[in-house]
Backbone atoms as SQL, in Angstrom:
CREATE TABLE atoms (id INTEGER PRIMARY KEY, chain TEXT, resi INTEGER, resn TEXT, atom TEXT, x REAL, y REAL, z REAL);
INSERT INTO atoms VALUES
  (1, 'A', 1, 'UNK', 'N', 67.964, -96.804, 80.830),
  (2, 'A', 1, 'UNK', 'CA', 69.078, -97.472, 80.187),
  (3, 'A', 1, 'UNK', 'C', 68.617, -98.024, 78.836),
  (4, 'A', 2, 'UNK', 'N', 69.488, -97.749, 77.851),
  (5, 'A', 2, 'UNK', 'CA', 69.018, -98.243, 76.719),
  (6, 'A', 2, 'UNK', 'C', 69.800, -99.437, 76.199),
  (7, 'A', 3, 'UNK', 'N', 69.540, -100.160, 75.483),
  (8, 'A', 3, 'UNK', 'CA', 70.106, -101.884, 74.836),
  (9, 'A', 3, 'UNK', 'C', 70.092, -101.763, 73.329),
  (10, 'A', 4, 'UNK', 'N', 70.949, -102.038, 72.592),
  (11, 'A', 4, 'UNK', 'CA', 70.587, -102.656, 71.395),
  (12, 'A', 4, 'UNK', 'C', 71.547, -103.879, 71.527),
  (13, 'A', 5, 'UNK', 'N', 71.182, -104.838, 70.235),
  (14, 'A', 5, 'UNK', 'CA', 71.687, -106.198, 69.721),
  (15, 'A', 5, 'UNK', 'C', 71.971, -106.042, 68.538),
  (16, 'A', 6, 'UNK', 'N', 73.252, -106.730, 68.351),
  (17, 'A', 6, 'UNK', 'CA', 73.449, -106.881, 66.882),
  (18, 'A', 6, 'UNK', 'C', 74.011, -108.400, 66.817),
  (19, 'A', 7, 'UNK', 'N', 74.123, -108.978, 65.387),
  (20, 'A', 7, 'UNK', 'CA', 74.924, -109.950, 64.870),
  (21, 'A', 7, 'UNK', 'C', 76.211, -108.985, 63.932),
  (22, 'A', 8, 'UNK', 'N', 77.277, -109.667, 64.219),
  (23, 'A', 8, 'UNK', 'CA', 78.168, -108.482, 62.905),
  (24, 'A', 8, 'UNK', 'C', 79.308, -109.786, 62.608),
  (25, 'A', 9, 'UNK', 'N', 79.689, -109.083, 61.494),
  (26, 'A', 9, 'UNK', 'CA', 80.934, -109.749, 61.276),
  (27, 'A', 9, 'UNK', 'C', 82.507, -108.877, 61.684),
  (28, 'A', 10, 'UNK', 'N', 83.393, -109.572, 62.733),
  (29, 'A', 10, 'UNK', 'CA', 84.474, -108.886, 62.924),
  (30, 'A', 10, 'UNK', 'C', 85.667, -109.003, 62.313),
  (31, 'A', 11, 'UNK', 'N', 85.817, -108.300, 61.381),
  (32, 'A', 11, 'UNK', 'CA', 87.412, -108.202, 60.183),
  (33, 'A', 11, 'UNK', 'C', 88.392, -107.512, 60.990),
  (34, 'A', 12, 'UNK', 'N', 89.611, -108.028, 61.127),
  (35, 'A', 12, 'UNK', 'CA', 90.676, -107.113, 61.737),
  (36, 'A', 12, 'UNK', 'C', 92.045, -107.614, 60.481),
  (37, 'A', 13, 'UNK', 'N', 93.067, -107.052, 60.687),
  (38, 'A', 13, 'UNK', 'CA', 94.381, -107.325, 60.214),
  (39, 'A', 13, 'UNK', 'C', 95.434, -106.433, 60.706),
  (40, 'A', 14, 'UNK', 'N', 96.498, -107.426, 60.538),
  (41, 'A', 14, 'UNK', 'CA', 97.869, -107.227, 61.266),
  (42, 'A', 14, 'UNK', 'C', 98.820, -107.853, 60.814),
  (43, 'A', 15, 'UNK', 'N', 100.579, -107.140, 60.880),
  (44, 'A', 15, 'UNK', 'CA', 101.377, -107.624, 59.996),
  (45, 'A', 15, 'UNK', 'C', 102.063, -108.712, 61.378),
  (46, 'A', 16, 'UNK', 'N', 102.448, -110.130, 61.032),
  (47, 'A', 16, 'UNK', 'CA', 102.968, -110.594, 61.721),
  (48, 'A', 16, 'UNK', 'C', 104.471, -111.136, 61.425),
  (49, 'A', 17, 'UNK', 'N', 105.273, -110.290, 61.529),
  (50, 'A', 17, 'UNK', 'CA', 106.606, -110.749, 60.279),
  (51, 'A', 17, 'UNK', 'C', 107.147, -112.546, 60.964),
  (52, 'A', 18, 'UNK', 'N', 106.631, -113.234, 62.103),
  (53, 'A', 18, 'UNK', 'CA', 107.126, -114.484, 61.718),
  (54, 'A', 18, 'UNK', 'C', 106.500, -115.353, 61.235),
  (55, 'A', 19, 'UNK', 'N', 105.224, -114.823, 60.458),
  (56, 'A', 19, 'UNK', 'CA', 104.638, -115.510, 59.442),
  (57, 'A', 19, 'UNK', 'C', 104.618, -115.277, 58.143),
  (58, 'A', 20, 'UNK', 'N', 105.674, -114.378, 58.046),
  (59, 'A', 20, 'UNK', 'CA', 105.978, -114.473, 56.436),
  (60, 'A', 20, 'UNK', 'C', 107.263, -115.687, 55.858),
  (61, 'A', 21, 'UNK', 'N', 106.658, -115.351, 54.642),
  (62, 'A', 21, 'UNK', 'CA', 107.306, -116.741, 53.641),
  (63, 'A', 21, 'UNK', 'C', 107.804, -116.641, 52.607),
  (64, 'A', 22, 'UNK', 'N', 108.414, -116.858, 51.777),
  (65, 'A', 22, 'UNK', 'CA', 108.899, -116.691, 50.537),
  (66, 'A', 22, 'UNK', 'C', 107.907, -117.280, 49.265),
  (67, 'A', 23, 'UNK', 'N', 106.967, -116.420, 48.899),
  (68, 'A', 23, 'UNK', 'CA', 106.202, -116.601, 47.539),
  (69, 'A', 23, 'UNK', 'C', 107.350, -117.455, 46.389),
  (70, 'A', 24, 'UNK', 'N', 106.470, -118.653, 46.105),
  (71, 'A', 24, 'UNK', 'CA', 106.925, -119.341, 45.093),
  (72, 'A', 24, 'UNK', 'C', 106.702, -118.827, 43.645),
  (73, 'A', 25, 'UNK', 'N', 106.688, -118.995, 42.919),
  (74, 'A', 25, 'UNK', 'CA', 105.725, -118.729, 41.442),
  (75, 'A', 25, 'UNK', 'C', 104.961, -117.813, 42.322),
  (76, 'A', 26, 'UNK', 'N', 103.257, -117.954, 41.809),
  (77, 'A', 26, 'UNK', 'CA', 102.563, -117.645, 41.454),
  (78, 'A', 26, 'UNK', 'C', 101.752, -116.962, 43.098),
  (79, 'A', 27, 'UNK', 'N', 102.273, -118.228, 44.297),
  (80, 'A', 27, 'UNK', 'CA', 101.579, -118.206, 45.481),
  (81, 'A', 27, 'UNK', 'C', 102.227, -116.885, 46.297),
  (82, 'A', 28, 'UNK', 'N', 101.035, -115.790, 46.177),
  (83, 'A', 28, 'UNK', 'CA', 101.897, -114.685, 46.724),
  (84, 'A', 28, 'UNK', 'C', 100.669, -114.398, 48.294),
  (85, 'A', 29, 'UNK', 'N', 99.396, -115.250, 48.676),
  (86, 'A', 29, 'UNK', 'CA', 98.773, -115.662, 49.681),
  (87, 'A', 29, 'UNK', 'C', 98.322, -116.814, 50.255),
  (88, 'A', 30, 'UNK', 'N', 97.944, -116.812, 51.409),
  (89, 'A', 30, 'UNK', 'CA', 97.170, -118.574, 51.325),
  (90, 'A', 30, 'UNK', 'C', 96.258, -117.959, 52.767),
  (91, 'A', 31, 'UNK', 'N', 95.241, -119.023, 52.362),
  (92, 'A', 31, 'UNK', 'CA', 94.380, -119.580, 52.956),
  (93, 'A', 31, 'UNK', 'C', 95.134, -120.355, 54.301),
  (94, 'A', 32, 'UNK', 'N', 94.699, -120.498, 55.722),
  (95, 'A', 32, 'UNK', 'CA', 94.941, -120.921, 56.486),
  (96, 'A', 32, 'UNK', 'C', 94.072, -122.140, 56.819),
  (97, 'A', 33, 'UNK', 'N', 94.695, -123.182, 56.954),
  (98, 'A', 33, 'UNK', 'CA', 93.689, -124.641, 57.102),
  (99, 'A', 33, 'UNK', 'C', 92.848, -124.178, 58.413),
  (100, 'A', 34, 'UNK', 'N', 91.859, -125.052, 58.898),
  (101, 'A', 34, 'UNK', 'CA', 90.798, -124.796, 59.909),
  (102, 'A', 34, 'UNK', 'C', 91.819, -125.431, 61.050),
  (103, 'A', 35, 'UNK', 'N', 92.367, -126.422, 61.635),
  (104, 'A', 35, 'UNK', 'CA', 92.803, -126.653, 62.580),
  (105, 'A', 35, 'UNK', 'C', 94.080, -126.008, 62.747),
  (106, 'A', 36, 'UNK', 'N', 94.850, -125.296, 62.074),
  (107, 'A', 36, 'UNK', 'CA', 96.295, -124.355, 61.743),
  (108, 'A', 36, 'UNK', 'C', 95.669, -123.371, 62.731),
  (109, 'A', 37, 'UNK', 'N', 95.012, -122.585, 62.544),
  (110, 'A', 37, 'UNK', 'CA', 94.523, -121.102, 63.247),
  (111, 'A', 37, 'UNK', 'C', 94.060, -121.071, 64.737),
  (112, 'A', 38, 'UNK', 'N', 93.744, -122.297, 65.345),
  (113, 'A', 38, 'UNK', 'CA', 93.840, -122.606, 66.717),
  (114, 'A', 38, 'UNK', 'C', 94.831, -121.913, 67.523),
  (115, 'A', 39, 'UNK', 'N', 96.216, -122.565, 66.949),
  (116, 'A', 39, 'UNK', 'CA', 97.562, -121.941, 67.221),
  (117, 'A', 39, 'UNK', 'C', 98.089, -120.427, 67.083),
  (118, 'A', 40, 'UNK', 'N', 97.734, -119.872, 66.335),
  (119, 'A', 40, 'UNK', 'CA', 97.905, -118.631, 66.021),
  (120, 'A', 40, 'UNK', 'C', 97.424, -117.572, 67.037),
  (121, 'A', 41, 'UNK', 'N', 98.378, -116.531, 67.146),
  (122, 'A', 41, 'UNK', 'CA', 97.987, -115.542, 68.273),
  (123, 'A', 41, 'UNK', 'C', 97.299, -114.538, 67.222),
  (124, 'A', 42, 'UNK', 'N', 96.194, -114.212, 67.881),
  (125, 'A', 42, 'UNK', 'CA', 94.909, -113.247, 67.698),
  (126, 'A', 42, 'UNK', 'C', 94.833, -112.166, 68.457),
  (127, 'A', 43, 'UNK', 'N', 94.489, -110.746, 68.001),
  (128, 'A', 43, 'UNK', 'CA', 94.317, -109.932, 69.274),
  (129, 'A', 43, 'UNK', 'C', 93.069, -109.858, 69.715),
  (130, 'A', 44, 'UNK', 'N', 93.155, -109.691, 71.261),
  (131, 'A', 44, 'UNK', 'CA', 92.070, -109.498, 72.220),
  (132, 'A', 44, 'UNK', 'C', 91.585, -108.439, 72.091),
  (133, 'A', 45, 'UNK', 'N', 90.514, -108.732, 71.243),
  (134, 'A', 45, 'UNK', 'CA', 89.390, -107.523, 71.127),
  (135, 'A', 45, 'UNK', 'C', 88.558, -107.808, 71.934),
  (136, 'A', 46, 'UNK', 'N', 87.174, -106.724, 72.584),
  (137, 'A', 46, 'UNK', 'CA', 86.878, -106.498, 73.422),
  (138, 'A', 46, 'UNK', 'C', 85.697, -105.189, 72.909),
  (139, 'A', 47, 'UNK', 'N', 84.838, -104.959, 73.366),
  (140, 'A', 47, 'UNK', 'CA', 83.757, -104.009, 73.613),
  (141, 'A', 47, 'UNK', 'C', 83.377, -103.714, 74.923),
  (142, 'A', 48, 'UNK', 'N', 84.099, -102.137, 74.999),
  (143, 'A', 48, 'UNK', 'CA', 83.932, -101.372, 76.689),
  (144, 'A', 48, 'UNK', 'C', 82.478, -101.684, 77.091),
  (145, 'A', 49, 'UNK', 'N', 82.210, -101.756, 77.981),
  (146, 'A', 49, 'UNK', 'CA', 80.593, -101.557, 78.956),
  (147, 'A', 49, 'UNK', 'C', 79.521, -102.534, 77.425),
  (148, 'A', 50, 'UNK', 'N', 80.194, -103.470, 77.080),
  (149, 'A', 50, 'UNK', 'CA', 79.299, -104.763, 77.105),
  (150, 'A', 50, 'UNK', 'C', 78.223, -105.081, 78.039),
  (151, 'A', 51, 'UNK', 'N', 76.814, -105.656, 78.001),
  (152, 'A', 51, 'UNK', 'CA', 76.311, -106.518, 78.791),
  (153, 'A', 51, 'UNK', 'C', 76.681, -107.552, 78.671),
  (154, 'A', 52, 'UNK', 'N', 76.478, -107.870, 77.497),
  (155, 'A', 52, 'UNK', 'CA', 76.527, -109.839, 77.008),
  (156, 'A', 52, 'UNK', 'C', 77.358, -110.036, 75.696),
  (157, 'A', 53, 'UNK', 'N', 77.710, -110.617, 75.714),
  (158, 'A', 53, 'UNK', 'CA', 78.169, -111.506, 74.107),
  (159, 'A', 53, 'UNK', 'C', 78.556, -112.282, 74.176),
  (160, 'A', 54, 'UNK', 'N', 78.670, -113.189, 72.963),
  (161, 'A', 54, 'UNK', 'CA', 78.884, -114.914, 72.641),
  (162, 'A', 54, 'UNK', 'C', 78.935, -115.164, 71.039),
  (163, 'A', 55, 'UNK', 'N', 80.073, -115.886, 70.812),
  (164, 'A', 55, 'UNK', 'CA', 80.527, -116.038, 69.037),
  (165, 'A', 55, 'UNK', 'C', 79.918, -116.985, 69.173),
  (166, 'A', 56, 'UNK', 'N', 79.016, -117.677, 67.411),
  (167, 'A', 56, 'UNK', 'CA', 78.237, -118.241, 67.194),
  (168, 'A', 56, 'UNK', 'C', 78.298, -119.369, 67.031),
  (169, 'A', 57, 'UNK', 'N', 77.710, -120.165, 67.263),
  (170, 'A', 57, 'UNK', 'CA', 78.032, -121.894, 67.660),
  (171, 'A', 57, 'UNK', 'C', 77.752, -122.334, 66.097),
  (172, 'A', 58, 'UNK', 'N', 78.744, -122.818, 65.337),
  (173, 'A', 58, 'UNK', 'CA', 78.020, -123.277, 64.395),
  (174, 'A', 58, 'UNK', 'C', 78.821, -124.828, 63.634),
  (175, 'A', 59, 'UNK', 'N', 77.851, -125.697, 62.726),
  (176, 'A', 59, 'UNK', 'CA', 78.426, -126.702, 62.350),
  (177, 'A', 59, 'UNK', 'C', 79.879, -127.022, 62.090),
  (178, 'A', 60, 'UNK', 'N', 79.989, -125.618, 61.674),
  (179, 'A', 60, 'UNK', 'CA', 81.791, -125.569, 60.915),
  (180, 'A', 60, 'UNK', 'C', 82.354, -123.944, 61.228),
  (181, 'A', 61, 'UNK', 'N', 83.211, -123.867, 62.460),
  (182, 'A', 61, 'UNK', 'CA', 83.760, -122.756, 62.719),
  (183, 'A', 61, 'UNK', 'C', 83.585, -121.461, 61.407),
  (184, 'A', 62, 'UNK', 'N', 83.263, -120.721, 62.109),
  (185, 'A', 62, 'UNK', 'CA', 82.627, -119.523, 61.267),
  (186, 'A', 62, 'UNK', 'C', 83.981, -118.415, 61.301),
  (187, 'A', 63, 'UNK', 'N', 85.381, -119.048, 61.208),
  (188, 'A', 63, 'UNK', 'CA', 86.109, -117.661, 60.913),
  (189, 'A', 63, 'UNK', 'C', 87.004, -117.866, 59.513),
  (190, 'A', 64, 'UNK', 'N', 87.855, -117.258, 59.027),
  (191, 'A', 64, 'UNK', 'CA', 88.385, -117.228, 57.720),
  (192, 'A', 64, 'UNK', 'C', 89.596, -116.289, 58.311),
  (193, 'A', 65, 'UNK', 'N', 91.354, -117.363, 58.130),
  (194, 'A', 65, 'UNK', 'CA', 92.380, -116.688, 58.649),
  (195, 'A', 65, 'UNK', 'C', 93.210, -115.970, 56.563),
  (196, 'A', 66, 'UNK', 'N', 93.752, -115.415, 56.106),
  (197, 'A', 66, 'UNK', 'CA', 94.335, -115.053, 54.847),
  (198, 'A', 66, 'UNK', 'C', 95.606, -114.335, 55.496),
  (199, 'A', 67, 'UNK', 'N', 96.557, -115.324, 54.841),
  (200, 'A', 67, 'UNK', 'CA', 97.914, -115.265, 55.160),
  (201, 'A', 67, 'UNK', 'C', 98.275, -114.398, 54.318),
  (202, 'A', 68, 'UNK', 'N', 99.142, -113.569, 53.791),
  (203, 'A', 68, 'UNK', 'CA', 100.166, -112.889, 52.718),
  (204, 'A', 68, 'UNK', 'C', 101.065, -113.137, 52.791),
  (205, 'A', 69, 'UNK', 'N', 101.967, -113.332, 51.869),
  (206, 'A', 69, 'UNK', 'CA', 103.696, -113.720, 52.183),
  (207, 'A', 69, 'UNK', 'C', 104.203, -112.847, 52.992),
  (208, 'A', 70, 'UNK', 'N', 103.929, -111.459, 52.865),
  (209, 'A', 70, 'UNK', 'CA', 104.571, -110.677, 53.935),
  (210, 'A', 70, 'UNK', 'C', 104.832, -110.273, 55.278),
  (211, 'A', 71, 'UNK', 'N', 103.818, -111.528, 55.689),
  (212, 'A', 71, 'UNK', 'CA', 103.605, -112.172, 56.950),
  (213, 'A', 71, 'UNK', 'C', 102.130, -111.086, 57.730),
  (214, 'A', 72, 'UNK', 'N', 101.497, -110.425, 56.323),
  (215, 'A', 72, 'UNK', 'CA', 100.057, -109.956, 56.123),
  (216, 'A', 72, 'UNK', 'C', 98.984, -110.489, 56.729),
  (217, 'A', 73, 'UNK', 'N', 98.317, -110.866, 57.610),
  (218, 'A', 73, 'UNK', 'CA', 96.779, -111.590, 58.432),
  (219, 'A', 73, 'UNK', 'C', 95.967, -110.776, 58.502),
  (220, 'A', 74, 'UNK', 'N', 94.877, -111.317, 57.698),
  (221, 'A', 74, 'UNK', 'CA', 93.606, -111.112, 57.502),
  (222, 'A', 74, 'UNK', 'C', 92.467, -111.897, 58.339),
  (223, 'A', 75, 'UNK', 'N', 91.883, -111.619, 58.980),
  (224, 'A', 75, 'UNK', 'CA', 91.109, -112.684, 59.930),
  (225, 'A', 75, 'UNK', 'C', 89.686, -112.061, 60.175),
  (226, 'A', 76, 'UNK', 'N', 89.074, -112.609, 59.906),
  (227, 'A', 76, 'UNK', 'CA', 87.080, -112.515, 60.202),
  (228, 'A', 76, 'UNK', 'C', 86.742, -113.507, 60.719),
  (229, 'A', 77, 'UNK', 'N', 85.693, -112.878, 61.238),
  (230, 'A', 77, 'UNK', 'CA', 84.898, -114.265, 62.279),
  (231, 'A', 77, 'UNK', 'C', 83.345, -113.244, 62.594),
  (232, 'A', 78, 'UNK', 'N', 82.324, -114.638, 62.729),
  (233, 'A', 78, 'UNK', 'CA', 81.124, -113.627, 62.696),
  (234, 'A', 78, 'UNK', 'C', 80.753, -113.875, 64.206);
């Protein structure tokens, strides 16, 4: 049986139309505050025939949500 390990970063995106908004001026994305994205439904990703894994414990949550007006989500996490 063979093993490898990695660290990676996981980028996904998806259109969520009840999170779109009407761009003011100039604001045609945003940034999602750190306690906002708690709430937000994420999809359940998953890796078939895993042994182990665990997202990384760190001082200050390690993901980054990017809204688009078009109700556009951008989401990474390492």
């Amino acid at each position: 049986m063979q093993e490898a390990s990695m660290t990676m970063y996981l980028r996904q995106s998806w259109n969520d139309p009840r999170l779109a908004f009407g761009s003011t001026g100039s604001a045609e994305s945003s940034l999602i505050r750190v306690h906002a994205y708690d709430k937000m439904w994420v999809p359940d990703t998953f890796f078939r025939n895993e042994l182990y894994s665990f997202v990384h414990e760190q001082t200050v949550p390690n993901k980054l949500f990017f809204l688009n007006s078009n109700g556009d989500v951008w989401y990474v996490m390492k």
